[in-house]
BAKOL-242867 format. One line per 10 residues: number of its first residue (from 1); for each residue x, y, z of C-alpha. Coordinates in Angstrom, 2 decimals. Example, Ala and Ser with C-alpha at 12.3 -4.5 7.8 and 13.67 -1.06 7.14 Angstrom:
# residues 2
1 = 12.30/-4.50/7.80 | 13.67/-1.06/7.14
# end
This chain:
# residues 325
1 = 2.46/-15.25/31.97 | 1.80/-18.41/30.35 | 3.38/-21.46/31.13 | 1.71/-24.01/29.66 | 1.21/-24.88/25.76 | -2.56/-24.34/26.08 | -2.28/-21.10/24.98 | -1.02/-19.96/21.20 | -1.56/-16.68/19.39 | -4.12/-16.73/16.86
11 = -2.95/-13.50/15.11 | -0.74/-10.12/16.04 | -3.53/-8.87/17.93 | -4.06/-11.49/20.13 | -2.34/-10.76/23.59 | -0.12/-10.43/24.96 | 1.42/-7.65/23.20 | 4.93/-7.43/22.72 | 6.60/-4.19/24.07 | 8.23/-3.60/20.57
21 = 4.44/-3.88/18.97 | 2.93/-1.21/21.26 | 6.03/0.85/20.60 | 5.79/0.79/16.82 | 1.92/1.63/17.03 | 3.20/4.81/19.17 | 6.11/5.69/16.65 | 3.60/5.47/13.67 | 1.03/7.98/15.89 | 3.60/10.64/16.42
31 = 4.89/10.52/12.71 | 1.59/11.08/11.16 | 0.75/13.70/14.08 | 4.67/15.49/13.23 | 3.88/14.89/9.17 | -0.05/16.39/8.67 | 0.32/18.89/11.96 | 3.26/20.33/11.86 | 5.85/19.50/8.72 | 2.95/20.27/6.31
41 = 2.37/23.36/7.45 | 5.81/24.74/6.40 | 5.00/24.08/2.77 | 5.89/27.10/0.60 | 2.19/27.30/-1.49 | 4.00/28.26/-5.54 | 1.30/30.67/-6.70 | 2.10/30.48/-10.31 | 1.29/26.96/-10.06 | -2.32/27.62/-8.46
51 = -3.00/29.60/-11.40 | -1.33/27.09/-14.37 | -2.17/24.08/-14.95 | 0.77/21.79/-14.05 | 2.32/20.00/-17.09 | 1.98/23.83/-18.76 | 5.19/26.19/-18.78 | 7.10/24.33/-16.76 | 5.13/24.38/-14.04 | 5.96/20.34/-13.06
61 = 8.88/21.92/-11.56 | 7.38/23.42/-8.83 | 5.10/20.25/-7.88 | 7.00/19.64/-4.63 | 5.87/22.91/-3.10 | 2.45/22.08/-3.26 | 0.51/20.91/0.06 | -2.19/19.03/-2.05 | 0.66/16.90/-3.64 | 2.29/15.89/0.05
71 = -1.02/15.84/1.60 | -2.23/12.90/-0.91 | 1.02/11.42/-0.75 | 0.93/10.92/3.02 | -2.38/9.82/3.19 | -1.78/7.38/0.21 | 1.04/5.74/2.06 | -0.25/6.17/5.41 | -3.28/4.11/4.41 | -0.84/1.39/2.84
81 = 1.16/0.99/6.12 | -1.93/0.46/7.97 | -3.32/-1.52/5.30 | -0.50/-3.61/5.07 | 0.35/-3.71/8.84 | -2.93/-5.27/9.72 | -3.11/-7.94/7.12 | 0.12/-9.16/7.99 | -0.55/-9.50/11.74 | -4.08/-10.63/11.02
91 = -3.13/-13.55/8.38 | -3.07/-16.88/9.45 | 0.39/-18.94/9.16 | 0.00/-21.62/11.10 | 0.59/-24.92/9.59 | -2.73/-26.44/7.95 | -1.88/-29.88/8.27 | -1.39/-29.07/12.07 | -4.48/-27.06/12.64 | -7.00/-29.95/10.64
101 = -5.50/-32.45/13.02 | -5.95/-30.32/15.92 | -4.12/-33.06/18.04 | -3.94/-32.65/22.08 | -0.86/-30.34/23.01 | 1.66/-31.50/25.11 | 1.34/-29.75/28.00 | 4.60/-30.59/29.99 | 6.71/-28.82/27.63 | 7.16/-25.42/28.54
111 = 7.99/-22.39/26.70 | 11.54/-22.20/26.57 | 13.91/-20.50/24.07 | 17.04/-22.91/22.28 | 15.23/-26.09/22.63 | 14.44/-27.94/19.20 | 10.60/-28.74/18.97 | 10.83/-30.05/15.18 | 12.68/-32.85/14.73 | 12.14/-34.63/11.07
121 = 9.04/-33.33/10.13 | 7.43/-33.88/13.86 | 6.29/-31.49/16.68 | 6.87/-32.61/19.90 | 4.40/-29.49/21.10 | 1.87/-30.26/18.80 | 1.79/-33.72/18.62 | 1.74/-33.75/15.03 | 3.57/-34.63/11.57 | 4.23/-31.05/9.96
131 = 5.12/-29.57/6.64 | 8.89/-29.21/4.84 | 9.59/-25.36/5.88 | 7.53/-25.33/9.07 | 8.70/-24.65/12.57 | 7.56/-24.41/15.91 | 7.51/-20.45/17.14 | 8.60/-19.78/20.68 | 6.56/-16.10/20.90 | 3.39/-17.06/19.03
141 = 3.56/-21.14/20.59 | 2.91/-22.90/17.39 | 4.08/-24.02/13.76 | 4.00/-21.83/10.92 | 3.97/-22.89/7.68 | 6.97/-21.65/5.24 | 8.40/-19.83/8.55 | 10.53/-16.78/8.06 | 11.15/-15.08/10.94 | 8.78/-13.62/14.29
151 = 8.24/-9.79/14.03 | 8.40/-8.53/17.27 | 7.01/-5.04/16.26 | 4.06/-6.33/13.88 | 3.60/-9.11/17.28 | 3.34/-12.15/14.55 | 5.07/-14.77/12.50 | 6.31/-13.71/8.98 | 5.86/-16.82/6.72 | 5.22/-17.78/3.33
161 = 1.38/-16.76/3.60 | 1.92/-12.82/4.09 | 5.95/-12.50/3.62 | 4.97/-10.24/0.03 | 2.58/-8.17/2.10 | 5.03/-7.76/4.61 | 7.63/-6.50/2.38 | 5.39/-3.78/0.75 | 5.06/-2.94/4.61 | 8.38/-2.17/4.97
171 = 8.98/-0.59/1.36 | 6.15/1.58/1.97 | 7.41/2.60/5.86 | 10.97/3.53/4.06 | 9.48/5.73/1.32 | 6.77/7.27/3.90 | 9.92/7.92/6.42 | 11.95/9.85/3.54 | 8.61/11.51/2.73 | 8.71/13.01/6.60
181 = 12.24/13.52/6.61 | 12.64/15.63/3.26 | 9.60/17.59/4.65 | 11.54/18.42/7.98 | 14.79/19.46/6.64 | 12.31/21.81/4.79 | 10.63/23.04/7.73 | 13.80/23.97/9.16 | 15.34/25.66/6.08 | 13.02/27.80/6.28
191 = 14.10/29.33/9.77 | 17.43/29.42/8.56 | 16.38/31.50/5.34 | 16.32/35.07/5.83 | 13.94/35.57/3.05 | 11.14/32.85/4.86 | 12.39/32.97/8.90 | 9.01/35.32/9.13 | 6.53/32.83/7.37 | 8.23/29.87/9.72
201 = 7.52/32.20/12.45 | 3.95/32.94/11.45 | 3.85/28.88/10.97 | 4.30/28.39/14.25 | 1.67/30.57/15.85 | -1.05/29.49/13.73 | 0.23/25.90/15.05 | 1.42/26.34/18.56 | -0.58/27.95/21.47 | -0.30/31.71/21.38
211 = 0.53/31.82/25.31 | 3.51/29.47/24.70 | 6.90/30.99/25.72 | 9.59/30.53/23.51 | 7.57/30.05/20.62 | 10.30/29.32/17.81 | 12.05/27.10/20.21 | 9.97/25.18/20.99 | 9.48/24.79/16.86 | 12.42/24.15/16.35
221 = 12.86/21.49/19.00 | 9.93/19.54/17.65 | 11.71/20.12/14.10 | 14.62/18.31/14.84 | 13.28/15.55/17.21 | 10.91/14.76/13.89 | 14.29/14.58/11.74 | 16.13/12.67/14.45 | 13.09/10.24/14.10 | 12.54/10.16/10.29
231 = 16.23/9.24/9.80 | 16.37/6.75/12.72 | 13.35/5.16/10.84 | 14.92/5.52/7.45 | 18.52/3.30/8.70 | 16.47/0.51/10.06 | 14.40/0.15/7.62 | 16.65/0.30/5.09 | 18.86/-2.21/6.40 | 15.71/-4.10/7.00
241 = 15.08/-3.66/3.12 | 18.27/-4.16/2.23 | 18.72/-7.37/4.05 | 15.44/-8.98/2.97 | 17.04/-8.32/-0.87 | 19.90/-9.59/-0.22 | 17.95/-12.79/0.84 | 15.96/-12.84/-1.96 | 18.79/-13.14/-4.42 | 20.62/-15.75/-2.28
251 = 17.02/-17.91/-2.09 | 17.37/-17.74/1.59 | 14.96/-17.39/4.83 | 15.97/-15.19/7.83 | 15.85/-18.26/10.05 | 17.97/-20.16/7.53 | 20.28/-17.02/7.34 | 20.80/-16.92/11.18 | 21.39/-20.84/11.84 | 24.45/-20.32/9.28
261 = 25.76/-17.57/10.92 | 25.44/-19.44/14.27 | 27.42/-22.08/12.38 | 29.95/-19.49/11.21 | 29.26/-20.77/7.56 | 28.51/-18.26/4.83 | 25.99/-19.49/2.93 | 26.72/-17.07/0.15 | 30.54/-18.10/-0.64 | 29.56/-20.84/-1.15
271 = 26.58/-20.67/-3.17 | 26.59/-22.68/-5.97 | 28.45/-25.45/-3.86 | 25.59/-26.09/-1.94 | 24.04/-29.81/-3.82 | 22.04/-30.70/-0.30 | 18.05/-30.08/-0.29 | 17.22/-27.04/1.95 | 13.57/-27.16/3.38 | 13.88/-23.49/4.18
281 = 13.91/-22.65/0.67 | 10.93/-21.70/-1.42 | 9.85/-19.92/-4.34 | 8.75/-16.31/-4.16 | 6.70/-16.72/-7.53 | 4.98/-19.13/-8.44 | 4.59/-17.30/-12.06 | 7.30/-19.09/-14.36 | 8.19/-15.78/-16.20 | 9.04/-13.67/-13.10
291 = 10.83/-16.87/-11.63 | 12.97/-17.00/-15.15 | 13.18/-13.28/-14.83 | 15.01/-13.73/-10.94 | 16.78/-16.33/-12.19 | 18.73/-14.30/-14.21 | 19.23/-12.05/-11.69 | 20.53/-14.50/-9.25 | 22.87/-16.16/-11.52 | 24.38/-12.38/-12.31
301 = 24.41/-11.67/-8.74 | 26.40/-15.19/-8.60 | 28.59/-14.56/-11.14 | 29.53/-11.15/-9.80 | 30.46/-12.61/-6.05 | 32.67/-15.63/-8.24 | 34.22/-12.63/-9.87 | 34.97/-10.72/-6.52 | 36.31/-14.17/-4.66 | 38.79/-14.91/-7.57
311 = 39.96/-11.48/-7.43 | 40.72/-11.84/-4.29 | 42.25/-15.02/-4.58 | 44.55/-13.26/-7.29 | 45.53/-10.86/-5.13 | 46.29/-13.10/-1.84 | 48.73/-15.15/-4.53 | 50.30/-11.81/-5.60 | 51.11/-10.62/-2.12 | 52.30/-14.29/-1.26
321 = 54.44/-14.12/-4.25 | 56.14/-10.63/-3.49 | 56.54/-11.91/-0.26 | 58.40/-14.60/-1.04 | 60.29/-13.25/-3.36
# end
């Protein structure tokens, strides 16, 4: 739509809207619609723990069969992902220096994927001298200071400025996807229980249109699609999770992550090789007790992948020996 460098995106919400954005917005509407209207409803209510007070007689045991106790929990994280969502696509990342220069773009350069715009610490796009850790972004059309990576489903940059709000985002959507998915494999135990199959059948007509046909099909169909979807949820944002750790302990950006796997060079066997200054790299905390405190952790995490490689190494010689022998 745009072909000219005029135009950048100011925040997430600023169109156009990415395909993956509008889909995630949908996704998140059919989850809390699957979680309050229909998974909740399936709760078996523990009537011994209506009438005693919960930390009395054991009763913290039965705490998970309470509706009050899922019912704050989903609104408590539902609130954080939206909280969370909208301050990361509403922050501003662009790069400061950039923006108080507010320079003339350069209008003949047009929006094209694989080309390098930054070249030693100067935008060709915007005209100006930038940062150490700022690049140019393709989707949003300008530099962003302490760039990580563009999130196609929040429709922003993720950069130094809302990267810790952006991983509570993501925590949060894991534990609130578990949350949904535990609740489903509940829903659906109960059909398969002989003792509850009746309440899961009364479930469903105080939910479900008393004119539908097939009632408890059609329950059991929107059971399942709401498990299929929790646990799709759950693997990619894990991995997502997962990933982002991993980066953490290595001191690593997702852009700086990809351009050494485009180079085929593993930045993490090589770790403590590495003597040349990285302007990708920053520190998550700027507090010099929990930097000391992920220090440690980094150096174990280190020590343990040193560890691995010379067992390895062992091994390779022992094979090499027995085979020469």
């Amino acid at each position: 739509m745009y072909t000219t460098n005029a135009w950048y995106r100011t925040h997430g919400y600023h169109p156009p809207f990415d395909t993956w954005f509008i889909l995630m917005w949908f996704t998140f509407f059919i989850m809390v619609t699957g979680y309050f209207g229909f998974s909740l409803k399936f709760i078996e209510e523990d009537k011994y723990y209506a009438k005693e007070f919960f930390i009395e007689d054991g009763g913290i045991n039965n705490i998970h069969r309470q509706k009050s106790t899922w019912s704050f929990l989903g609104i408590l994280f539902s609130s954080i992902i939206i909280f969370t969502c909208m301050k990361v696509s509403l922050t501003d990342t662009s790069d400061k220096r950039v923006m108080k220069e507010s320079k003339e773009r350069d209008m003949s350069y047009s929006m094209v994927k694989g080309i390098p715009v930054v070249v030693d610490g100067w935008c060709s796009i915007c005209r100006s001298n930038v940062g150490s850790g700022t690049r140019h972004c393709k989707f949003c059309n300008k530099c962003i200071q302490g760039y990580d990576h563009h999130c196609r489903w929040l429709n922003c940059c993720v950069a130094e400025s809302n990267y810790r709000t952006f991983i509570l985002f993501v925590t949060s959507t894991f534990i609130a996807s578990t949350m949904s998915f535990w609740l489903a494999i509940n829903a659906i135990g109960m059909y398969f229980n002989s003792e509850s199959k009746y309440n899961y059948e009364l479930n469903l007509q105080n939910i479900l249109p008393s004119s539908t046909l097939n009632t408890v099909l059609l329950g059991l169909f929107i059971n399942i699609s709401l498990i299929l979807l929790s646990s799709i949820i759950m693997a990619f944002i894990g991995h997502l999770l997962f990933f982002h750790i991993r980066l953490y302990l290595m001191d690593m950006t997702t852009v700086e992550y990809l351009s050494h796997q485009q180079q085929r060079k593993y930045y993490s066997d090589n770790y403590e090789d590495e003597d040349d200054e990285n302007p990708w790299r920053r520190p998550y905390y700027h507090n010099p007790w929990k930097r000391w405190i992920m220090s440690i952790i980094r150096k174990v995490y280190k020590l343990s992948r040193c560890c691995t490689r010379s067992m390895n190494h062992k091994s390779r010689d022992r094979l090499e020996y027995v085979h020469n022998v």
